[in-house]
C-alpha positions as CSV (number, residue, x, y, z in Angstrom):
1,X,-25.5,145.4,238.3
2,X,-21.9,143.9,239.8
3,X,-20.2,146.5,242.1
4,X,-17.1,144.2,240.8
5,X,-15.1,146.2,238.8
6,X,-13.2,143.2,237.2
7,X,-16.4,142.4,236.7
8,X,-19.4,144.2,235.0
9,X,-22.9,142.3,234.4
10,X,-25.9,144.1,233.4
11,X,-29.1,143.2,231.4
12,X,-30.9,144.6,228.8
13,X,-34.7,144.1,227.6
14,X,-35.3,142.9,224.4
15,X,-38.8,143.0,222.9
16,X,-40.3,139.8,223.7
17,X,-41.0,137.4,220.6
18,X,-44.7,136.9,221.1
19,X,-44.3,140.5,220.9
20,X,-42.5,141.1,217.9
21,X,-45.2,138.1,216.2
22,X,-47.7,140.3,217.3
23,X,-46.6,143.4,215.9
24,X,-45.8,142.3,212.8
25,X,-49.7,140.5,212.5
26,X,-51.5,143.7,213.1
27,X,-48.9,145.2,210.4
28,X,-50.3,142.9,208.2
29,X,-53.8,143.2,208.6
30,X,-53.6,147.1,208.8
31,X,-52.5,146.6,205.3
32,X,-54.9,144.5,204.2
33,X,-58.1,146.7,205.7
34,X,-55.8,149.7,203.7
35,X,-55.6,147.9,200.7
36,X,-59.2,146.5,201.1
37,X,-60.4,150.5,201.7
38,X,-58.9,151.2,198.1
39,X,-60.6,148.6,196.6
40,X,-63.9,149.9,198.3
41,X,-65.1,152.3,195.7
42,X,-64.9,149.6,193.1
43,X,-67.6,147.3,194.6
44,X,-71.0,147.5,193.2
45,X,-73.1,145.8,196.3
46,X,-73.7,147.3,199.3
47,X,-74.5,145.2,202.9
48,X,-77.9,144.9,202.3
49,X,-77.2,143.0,199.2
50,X,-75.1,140.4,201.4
51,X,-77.6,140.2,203.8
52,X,-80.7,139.7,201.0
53,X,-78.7,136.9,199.5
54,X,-78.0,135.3,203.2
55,X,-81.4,134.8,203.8
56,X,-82.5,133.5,200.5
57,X,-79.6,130.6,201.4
58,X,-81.5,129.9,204.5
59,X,-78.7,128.3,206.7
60,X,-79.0,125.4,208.9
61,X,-76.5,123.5,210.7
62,X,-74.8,120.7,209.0
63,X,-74.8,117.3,209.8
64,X,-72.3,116.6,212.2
65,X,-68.5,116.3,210.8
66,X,-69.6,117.8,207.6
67,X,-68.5,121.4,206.6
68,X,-68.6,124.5,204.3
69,X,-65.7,126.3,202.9
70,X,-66.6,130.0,203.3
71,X,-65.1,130.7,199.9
72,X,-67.9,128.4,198.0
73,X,-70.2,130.9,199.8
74,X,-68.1,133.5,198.4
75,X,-68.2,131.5,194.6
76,X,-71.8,131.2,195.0
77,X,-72.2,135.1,195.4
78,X,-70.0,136.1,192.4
79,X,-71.9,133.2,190.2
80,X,-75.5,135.1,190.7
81,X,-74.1,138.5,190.0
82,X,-71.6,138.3,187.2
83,X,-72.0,141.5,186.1
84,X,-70.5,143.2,190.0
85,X,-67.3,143.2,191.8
86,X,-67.1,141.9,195.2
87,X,-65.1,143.2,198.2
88,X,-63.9,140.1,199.5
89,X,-63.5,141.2,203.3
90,X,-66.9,143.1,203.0
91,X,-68.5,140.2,202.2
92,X,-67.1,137.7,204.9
93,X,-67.8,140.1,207.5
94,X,-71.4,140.6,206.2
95,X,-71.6,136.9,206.6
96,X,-69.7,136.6,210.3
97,X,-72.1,139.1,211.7
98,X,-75.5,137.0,209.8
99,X,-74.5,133.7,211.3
100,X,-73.7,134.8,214.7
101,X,-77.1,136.5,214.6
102,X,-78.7,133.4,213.7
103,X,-77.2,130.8,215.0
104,X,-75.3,132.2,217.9
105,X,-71.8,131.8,219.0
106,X,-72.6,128.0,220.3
107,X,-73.6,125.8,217.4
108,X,-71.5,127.6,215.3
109,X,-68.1,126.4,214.8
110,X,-65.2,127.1,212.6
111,X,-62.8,124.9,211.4
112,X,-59.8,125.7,208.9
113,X,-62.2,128.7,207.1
114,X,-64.7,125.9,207.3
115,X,-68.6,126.5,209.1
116,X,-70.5,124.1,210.1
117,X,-73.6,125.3,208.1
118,X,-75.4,124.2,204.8
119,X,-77.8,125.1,202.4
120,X,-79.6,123.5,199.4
121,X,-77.6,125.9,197.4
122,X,-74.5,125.2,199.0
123,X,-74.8,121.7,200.4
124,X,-72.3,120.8,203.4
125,X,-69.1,118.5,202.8
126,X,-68.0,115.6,204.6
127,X,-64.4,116.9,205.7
128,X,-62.1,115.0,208.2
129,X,-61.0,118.1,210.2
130,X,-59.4,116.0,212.9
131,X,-55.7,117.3,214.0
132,X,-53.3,114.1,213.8
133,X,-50.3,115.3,215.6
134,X,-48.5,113.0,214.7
135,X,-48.7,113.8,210.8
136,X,-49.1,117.8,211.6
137,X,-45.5,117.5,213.2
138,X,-44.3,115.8,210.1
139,X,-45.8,118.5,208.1
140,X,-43.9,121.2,209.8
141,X,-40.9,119.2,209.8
142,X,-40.8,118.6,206.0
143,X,-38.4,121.0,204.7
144,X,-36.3,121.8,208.1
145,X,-32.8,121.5,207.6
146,X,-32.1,119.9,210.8
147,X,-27.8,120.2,212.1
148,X,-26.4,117.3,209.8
149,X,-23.6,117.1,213.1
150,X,-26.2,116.2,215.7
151,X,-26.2,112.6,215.7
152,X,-22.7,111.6,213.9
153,X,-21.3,110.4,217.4
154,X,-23.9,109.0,218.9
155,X,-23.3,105.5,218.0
156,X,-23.4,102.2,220.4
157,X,-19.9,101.9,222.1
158,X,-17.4,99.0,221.7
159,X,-16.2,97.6,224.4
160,X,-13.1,98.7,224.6
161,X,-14.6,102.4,224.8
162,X,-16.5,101.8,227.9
163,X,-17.3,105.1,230.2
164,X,-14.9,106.0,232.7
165,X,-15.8,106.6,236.3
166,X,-12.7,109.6,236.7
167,X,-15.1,112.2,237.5
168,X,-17.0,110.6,239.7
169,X,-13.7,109.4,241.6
170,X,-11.9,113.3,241.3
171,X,-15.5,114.6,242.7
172,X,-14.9,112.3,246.1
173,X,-11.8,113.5,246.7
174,X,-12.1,117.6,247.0
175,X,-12.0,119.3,250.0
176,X,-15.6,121.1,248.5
177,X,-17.6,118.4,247.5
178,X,-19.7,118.5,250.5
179,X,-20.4,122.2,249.7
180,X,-21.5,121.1,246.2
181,X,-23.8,118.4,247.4
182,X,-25.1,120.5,249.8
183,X,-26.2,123.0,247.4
184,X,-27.9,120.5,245.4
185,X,-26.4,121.9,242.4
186,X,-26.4,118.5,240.5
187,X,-29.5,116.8,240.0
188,X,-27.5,113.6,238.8
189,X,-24.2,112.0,238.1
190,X,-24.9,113.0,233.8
191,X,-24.8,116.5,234.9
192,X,-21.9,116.2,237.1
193,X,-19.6,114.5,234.7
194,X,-20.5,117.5,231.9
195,X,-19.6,120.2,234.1
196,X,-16.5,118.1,235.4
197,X,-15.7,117.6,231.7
198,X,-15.2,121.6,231.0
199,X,-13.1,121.8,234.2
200,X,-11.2,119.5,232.5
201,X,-11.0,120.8,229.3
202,X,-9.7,124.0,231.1
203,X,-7.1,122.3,233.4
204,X,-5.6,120.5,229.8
205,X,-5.7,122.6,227.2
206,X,-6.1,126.1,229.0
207,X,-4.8,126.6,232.0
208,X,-1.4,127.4,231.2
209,X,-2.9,131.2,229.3
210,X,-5.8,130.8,232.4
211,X,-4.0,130.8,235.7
212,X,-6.9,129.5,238.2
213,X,-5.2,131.8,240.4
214,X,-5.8,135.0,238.4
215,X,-9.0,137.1,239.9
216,X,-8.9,139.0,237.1
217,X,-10.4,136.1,234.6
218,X,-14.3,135.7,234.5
219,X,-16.3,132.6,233.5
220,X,-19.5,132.8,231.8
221,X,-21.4,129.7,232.0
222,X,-23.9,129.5,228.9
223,X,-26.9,127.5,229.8
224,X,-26.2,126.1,233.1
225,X,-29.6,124.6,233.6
226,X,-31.7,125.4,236.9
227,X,-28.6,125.6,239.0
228,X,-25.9,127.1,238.5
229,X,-24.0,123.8,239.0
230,X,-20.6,124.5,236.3
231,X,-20.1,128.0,237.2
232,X,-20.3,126.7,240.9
233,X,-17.3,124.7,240.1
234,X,-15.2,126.8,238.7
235,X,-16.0,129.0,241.5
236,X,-14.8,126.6,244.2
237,X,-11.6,125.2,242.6
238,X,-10.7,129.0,241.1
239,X,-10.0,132.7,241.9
240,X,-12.0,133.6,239.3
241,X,-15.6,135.3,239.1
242,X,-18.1,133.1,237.7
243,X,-21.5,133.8,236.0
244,X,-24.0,131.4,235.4
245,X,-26.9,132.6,233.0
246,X,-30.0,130.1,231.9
247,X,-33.4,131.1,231.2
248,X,-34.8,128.3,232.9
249,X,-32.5,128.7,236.4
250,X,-34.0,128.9,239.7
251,X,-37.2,126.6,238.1
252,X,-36.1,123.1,239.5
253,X,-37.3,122.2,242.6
254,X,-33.7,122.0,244.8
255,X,-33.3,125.4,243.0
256,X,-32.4,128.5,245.3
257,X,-32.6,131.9,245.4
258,X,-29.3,132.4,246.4
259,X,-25.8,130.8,246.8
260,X,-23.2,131.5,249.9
261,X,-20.6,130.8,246.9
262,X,-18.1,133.5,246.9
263,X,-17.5,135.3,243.5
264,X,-20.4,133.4,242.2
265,X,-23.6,135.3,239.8
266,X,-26.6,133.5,238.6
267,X,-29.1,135.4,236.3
268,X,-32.1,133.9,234.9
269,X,-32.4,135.3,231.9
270,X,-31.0,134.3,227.7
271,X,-27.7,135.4,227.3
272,X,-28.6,137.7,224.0
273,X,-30.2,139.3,227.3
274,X,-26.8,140.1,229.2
275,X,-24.0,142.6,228.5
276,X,-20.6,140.9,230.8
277,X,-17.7,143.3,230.6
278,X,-14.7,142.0,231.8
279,X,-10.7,141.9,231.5
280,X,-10.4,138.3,230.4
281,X,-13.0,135.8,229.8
282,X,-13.4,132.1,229.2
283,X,-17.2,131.4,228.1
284,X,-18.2,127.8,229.0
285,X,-21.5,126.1,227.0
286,X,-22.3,122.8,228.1
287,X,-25.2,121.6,225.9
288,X,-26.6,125.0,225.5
289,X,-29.2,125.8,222.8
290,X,-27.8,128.8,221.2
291,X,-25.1,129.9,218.9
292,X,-21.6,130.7,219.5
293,X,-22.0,134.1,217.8
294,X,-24.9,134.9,219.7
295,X,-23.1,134.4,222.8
296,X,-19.5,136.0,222.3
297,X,-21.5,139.5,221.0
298,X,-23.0,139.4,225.0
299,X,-19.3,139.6,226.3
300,X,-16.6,142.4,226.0
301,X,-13.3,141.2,226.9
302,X,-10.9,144.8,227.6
303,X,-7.7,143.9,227.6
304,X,-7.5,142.0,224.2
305,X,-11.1,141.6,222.6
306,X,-11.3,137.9,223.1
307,X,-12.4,134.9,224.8
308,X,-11.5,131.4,225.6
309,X,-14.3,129.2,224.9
310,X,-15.1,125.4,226.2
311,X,-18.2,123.7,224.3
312,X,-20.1,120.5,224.9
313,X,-22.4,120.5,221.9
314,X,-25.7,118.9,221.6
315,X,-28.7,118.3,219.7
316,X,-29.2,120.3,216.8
317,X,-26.3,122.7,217.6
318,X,-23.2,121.2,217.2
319,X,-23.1,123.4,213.8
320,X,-24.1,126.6,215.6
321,X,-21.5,126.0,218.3
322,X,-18.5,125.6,216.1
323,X,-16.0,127.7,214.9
324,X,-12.0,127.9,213.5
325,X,-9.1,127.6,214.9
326,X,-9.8,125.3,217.8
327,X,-6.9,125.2,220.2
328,X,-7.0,121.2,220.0
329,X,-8.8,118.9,217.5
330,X,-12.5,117.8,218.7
331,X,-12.2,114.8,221.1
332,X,-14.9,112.7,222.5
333,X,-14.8,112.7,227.0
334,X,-15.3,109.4,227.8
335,X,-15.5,110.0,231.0
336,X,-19.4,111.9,230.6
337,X,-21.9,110.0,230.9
338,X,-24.3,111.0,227.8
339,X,-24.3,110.5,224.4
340,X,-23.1,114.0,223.5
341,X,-19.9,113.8,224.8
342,X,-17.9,115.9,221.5
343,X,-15.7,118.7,223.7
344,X,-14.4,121.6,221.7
345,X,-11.9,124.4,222.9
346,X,-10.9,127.6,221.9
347,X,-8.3,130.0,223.3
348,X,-9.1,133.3,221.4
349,X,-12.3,134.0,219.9
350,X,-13.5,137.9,218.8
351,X,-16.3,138.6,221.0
352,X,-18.1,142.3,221.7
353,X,-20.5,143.8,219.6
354,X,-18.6,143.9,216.6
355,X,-19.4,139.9,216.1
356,X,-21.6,139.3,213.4
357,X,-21.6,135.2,212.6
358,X,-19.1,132.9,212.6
359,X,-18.5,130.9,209.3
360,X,-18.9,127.2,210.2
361,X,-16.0,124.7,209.7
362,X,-15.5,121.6,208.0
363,X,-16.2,118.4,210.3
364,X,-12.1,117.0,211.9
C-alpha cells in the first residue's frame, strides 16, 4: 500500500481462473454422480453382471492404431439384455476397474473415449487419432468473432507516409535520457517510439486540463510490458505519480526489482487486480490486452469521478479499447514504428466501480 496520500494503490485477490474452471468441473460432476444415484434404483444389474459379461468378451489389445469406442461396449451390453436398464456410469466404471486389472495401466491407452482393446464381439476400428494442430486450431477458431478493427490500418505504406524519426531525435536531446537507457527500460526503438507516442498524445491534446506540473495528477500505465518503460517517462518529464501495472513485469531479463525513479510504482499483477485511488487521473494503455471498462472500474478519481485516457490499440482490441466522445478524432503516429500505430484520446471518462461496459462506437 502507497503511504502517498495523493496517491492510494492497493491489490486485491481475485480467485484464480484455473480455479474458478475447477470449481465449476467438480460442480458438474457432483451433479452427475447425484443424478446418476437417482437413477440407481432403476437398474436391474448389479457389478457382477458387468464383470460376467467382461470376461465372456475376453479382451485383447488391438492392433496398433486401431480402437474401440467405449460406448459400442456399452451398445453391446444393452443388445444382450433388452429386457434391463443400464446405469450408464455403473457400467463404465465396472469396465475401468476390469481392464486395469487385466491389462494394467501400461498397454492400456485411451484415446477420445476410445481403448485400445478388441474382442470378436466387438472387433477394434481403424481410427486416425493423431492431433493435427494445425486443423485443431482451426477447429476452435471456427465460430470466434475475432475484433473486425484489428487489422483495418495495417496496410503497406505509400511513400509519401514514410515513418518519422521525431522520437528518436526528441529522445537524444533530454537531459534524462541517460537515466532511461541506464535503466534499460526499453528493449528497442518500437517500444520507445509507443511510449514516446502517449507522451505526445498528452503534450497535444491534454496538457492544457493536465498541467505536467500538478503533483496531484496520477498516471496509470495499463500493460507496460516487463519494465515499466511509459510510466518511467512520464515520471521523469512530470510532477506527477506514475504507476505502471503488467502481469508479465519484472520477467525480462534487464528487468529489476526496483527503480531509483522518484514518484515511480510498478506492480506485477492484471489491473482488474488493483484498486488506484487518486484526485485526478490519466490512464495510459499502450497495446494492452484488456478492455477499457475493465480498466476505468480499477481507478477512483475523487475530485470529479473521471479519467483522461491515452490508448494505443492493438490486436484484437481496438473494439474493447474504444469508447465516445474522444477529445480528438482517431489519428494514425507516424512517428511509431509498428503497424498499430491508431492513437485515441479521451479527457473524461466515468471510472470507479460504478462502470459496467462501455457501448462501442461507430469506426471515424
Amino acid at each position: 500500500m502507497s503511504s502517498d496520500p495523493v496517491c492510494s494503490v492497493s491489490r486485491i485477490e481475485l480467485e484464480p481462473k484455473w480455479l474458478t474452471l475447477q470449481r465449476d468441473h467438480n460442480e458438474r460432476v457432483e451433479r452427475e454422480r447425484a443424478a446418476a444415484r437417482a437413477d440407481l434404483s432403476t437398474t436391474n444389474f448389479e457389478r457382477s453382471h458387468y464383470s460376467a459379461f467382461f470376461d465372456a468378451l475376453a479382451f485383447e489389445v488391438a492392433p496398433e492404431d486401431e480402437w474401440t469406442a467405449r460406448e459400442r461396449i456399452l451398445e453391446a451390453f444393452c443388445d444382450a439384455h433388452v429386457d434391463g436398464v443400464v446405469e450408464r456410469d455403473a457400467f463404465m466404471s465396472a469396465l475401468g476397474e476390469h481392464l486395469v486389472s487385466k491389462f494394467g495401466t501400461k498397454a492400456l491407452r485411451r484415446r477420445k473415449d476410445n481403448l485400445n482393446i478388441t474382442s470378436a464381439r466387438v472387433p477394434s476400428e481403424k481410427v486416425n487419432l493423431r492431433v493435427n494442430k494445425k486443423l485443431a486450431k482451426a477447429k476452435r477458431m471456427k465460430g470466434r468473432q475475432l475484433d473486425p478493427n484489428r487489422s483495418r490500418k495495417n496496410v503497406a505504406l505509400k511513400a509519401a507516409d514514410a515513418i518519422s524519426s521525431r522520437y528518436m531525435t526528441e529522445f537524444l536531446q533530454l537531459h534524462c535520457a541517460t537515466e532511461l537507457v541506464e535503466s534499460r527500460l526499453f528493449p528497442d526503438a518500437k517500444e520507445l517510439t509507443e511510449s514516446f507516442s502517449a507522451f505526445n498524445a498528452w503534450r497535444t491534446h491534454l496538457s492544457d486540463d493536465f498541467s505536467a506540473d500538478d503533483p496531484n495528477i496520477t498516471l496509470v500505465s495499463v500493460g507496460d510490458g516487463h519494465t515499466p518503460r511509459t510510466a518511467a517517462l512520464f515520471a521523469f518529464r512530470t510532477r506527477w505519480n506514475c504507476v505502471a501495472v503488467d502481469p508479465e513485469m519484472g520477467f525480462a531479463k534487464d528487468s529489476k526489482a526496483s527503480y531509483a525513479i522518484d514518484r515511480l510504482q510498478h506492480h506485477r499483477a492484471k489491473i482488474e487486480e488493483m484498486r488506484i485511488k487518486t484526485k485526478r487521473c490519466i490512464i495510459v494503455m499502450v497495446h494492452a490486452h484488456v478492455s477499457l471498462a475493465t480498466t476505468l472500474r480499477s481507478i477512483e478519481a475523487s475530485e470529479d469521478g473521471t479519467a483522461a485516457c491515452i490508448a494505443l490499440p492493438c490486436c484484437n482490441y481496438y473494439s474493447a479499447i474504444d469508447a465516445p466522445n474522444r477529445a480528438v478524432p482517431e489519428y494514425e503516429d507516424m512517428s511509431v514504428i509498428s503497424p498499430h500505430r491508431t492513437v485515441r484520446v479521451w479527457k473524461a471518462l466515468p471510472c470507479g466501480a460504478s462502470v459496467q461496459a462501455i457501448s462501442p462506437i461507430e469506426i471515424e
